[in-house]
C-alpha atoms as one frame of an Amber mdcrd trajectory, in Angstrom:
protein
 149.288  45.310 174.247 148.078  42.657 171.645 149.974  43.518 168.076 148.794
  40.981 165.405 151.188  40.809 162.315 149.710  41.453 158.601 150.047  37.909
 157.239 146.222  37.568 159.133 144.590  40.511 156.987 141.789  39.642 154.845
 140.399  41.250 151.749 137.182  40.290 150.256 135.429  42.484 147.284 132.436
  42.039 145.574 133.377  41.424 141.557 130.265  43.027 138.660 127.614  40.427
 139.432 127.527  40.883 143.205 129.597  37.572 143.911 131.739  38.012 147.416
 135.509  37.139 145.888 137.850  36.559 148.957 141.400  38.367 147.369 143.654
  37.510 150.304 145.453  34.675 148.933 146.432  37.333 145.910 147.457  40.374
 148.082 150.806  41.441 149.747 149.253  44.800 150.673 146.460  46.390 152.080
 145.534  49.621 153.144 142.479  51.158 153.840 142.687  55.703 154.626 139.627
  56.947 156.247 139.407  60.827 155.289 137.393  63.719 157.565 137.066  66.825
 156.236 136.802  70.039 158.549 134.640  73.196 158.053 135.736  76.370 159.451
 133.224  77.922 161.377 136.223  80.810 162.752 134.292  83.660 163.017 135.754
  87.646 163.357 137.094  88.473 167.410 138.354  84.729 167.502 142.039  84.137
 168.739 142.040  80.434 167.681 140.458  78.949 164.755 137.074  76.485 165.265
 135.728  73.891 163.125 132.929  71.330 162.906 133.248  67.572 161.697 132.281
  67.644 157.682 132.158  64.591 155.283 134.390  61.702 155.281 135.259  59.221
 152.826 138.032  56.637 152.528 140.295  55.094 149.780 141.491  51.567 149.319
 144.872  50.283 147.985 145.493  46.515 146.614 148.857  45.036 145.928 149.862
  41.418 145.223 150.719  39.014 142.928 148.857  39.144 139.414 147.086  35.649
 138.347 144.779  35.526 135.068 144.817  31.312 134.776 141.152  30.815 133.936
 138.340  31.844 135.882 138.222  32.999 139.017 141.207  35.063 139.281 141.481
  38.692 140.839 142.455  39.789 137.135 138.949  38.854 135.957 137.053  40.290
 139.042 138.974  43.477 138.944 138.937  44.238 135.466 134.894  43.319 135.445
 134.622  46.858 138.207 135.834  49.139 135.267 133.000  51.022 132.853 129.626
  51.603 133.751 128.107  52.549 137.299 129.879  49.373 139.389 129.873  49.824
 142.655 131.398  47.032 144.567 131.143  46.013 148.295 134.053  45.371 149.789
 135.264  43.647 153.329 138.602  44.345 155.297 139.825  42.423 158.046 143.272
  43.686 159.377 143.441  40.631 162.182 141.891  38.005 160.008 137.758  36.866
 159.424 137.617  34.765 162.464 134.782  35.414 164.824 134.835  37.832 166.983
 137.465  39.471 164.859 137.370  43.183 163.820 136.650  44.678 159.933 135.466
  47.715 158.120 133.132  47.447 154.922 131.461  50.058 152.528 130.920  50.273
 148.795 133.903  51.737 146.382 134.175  52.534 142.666 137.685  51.177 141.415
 139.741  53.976 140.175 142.839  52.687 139.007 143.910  49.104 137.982 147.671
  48.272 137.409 149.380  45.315 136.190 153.335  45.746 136.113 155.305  42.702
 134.276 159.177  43.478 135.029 162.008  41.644 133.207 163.506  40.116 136.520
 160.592  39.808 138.942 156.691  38.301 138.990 154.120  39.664 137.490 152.026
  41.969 140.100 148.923  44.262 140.152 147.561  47.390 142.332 144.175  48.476
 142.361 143.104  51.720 143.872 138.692  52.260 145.206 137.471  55.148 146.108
 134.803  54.627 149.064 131.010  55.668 148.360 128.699  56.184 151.247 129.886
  55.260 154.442 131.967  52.899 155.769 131.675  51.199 158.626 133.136  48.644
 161.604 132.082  45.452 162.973 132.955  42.689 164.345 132.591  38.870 162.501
């Protein structure tokens, strides 16, 4: 069975003038939920309950290391999602963006942006998208 270990994951996300901004390099975390919800269609003289597939959505976490030195910095992009009707693109890659390599993609509204300063460590941020539409896989 091939495993692959994390360190290859890749994170791109599209920052609020449509420019692809490659986050990896920033990020310590990743994860990406894909959610399906399930409509009961039980109906009376059933002995088990029966359900069809309804709509899914997904949700994306981001954790790393905060930078704001100039431009070009996932401070800027990610602060640039917030007000308005942004809706960002956004690329995963759990095994790296090498050809033939897998990924997901979809659009996301950012719902949460973090920065955390404690007295004895780095500075770090989170982000939290919720997906819009559909997501789907691929391969590069």
């Amino acid at each position: 069975m091939p495993f692959v270990h994390g360190r290859n994951a890749a994170f791109f996300l599209h920052d609020s003038s449509a420019t692809q901004r490659n986050l990896t390099a920033f990020l310590d975390n990743v994860d990406v939920s894909w959610d399906q919800d399930a409509a009961e269609t039980t109906t009376l003289g059933s002995s088990g309950r029966s359900y069809v597939q309804g709509l899914h959505t997904g949700t994306i976490s981001l954790a790393g290391k905060w930078d704001n030195a100039g431009t070009g910095t996932p401070d800027q992009w990610l602060s640039s999602l917030f007000g308005g009707t942004v809706t960002s693109a956004w690329v995963y890659a759990p095994n790296g963006s090498a050809s033939g390599r897998p990924y997901e993609t979809g659009s996301a509204v950012i719902t949460n942006y973090t920065v955390s300063a404690p007295v004895d460590d780095v500075v770090t941020f989170s982000a939290s998208l919720q997906a819009t539409g559909t997501i789907t896989r691929a391969t590069f």
